[in-house]
N, C-alpha and C positions, 0 to 999 in steps of 0.2 A: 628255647626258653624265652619267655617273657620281660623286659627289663622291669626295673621296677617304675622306673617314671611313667612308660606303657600302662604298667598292670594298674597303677592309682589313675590315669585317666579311664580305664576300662572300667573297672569299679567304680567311677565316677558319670559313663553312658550307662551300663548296668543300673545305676540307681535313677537318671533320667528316665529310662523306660519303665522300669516300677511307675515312676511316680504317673508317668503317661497313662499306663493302665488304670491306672486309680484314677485319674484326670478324669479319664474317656468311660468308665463306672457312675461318676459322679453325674458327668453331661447326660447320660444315658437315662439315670435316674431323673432327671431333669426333665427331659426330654417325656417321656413314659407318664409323670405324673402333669405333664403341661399337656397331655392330650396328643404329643407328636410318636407317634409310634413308628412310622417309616427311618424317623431321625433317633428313635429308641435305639432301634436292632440295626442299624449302624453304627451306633455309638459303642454299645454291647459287643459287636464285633471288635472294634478299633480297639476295643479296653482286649478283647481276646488274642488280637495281633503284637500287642505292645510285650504284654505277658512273655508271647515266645518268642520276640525280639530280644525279651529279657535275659531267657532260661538260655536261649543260642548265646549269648554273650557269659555269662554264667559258665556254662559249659567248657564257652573257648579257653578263659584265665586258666581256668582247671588243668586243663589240657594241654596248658603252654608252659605246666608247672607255676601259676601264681597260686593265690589263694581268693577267689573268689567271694566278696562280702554280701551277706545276706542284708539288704538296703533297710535304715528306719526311712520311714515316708512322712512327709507334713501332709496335714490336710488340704486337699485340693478345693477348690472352690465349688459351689455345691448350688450357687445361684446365678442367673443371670438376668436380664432384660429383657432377652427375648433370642428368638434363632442367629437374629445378627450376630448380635455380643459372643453369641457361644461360638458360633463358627470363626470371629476374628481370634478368639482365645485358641481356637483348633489350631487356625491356624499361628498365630504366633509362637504356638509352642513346638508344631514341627517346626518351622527357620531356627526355631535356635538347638533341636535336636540335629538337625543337618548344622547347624555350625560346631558343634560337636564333635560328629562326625569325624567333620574335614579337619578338626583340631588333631583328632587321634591320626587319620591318615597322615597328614603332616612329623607330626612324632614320631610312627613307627617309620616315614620314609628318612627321617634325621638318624635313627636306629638304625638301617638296614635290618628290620625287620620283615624278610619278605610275606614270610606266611602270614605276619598282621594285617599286613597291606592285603593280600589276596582276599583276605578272611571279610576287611571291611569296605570291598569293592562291592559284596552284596549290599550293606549298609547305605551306603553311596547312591547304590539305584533305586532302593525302596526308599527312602528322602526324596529323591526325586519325583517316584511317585505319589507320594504324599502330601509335599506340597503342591502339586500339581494338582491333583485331588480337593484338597481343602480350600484353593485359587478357584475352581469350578465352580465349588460348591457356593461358596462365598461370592462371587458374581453373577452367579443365577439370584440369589436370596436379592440382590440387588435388583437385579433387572425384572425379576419376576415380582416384588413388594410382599407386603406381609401382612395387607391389608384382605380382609375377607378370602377369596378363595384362593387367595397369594398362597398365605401360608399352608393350605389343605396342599396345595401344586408345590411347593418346595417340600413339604416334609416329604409328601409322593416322591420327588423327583431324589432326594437324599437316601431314603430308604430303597430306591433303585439301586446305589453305589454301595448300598451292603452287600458284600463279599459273603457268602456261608464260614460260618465259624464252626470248627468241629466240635467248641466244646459249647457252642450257641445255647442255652438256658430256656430263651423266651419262648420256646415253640414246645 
């Protein structure tokens, strides 16, 4: 069973990744009507990944006997400047979903909770892929500029690092 200090942190990642999907929905839309479509179905993707980042954590409280809270969301933001901007938001938002994270690991290891700990060792390494990801991405847009066929070669090179989503929309 889930303590309770756990299960309100978990309910508290559970609503971070809502809101990521709705984030990465928003950027997407962003993205699509600014003419980047490579950086579209990436986006669309990441809002798809976030989702079952979601439901997996959802599931776990469930399943550890808590009671899993169905999240209210704020509006996520809906504009940006330009590719820069979005991708610094991408990424500022994973570092503080990985410090999260490591908050909850930390907890459940104060707990001896082991099955939490096991549970969010997944979590742990898709953070690290993510940020790693979003550090790429975000230094390419750098290095490559965003000036004339900058940005046609970054949205291209972003739309490369779309994953297939199974519940993918755009196609």
């Amino acid at each position: 069973m889930v303590g309770k200090k756990l299960e309100k942190l978990l309910n508290e990642q559970l609503e971070m990744e809502a809101y990521a999907s709705s984030s990465y929905l928003a950027m997407a839309s962003w993205c699509e009507v600014n003419g980047l479509d490579g950086s579209a179905t990436f986006f669309y993707n990441q809002s798809d990944e976030e989702r079952m980042h979601m439901l997996k954590l959802f599931r776990f409280i469930n399943e550890r006997g808590g009671h899993a809270i169905t999240p209210s969301l704020k509006k996520p933001k809906t504009s940006f400047k330009n590719i820069l901007e979005l991708m610094e938001t991408f990424l500022e938002h994973e570092r503080s979903v990985t410090e999260a994270v490591n908050k909850l690991v930390y907890i459940a290891g104060q707990e001896k909770d082991y099955t939490s700990l096991n549970f969010l060792q997944w979590y742990i390494s898709e953070q690290h892929e993510e940020e790693t990801l979003a550090r790429t991405l975000l230094d390419k847009i750098k290095l490559i500029g965003m000036q004339g066929s900058g940005l046609y070669l970054i949205d291209k090179e972003i739309g490369l690092k779309a994953t297939p989503s199974v519940n993918n929309t755009t196609e």
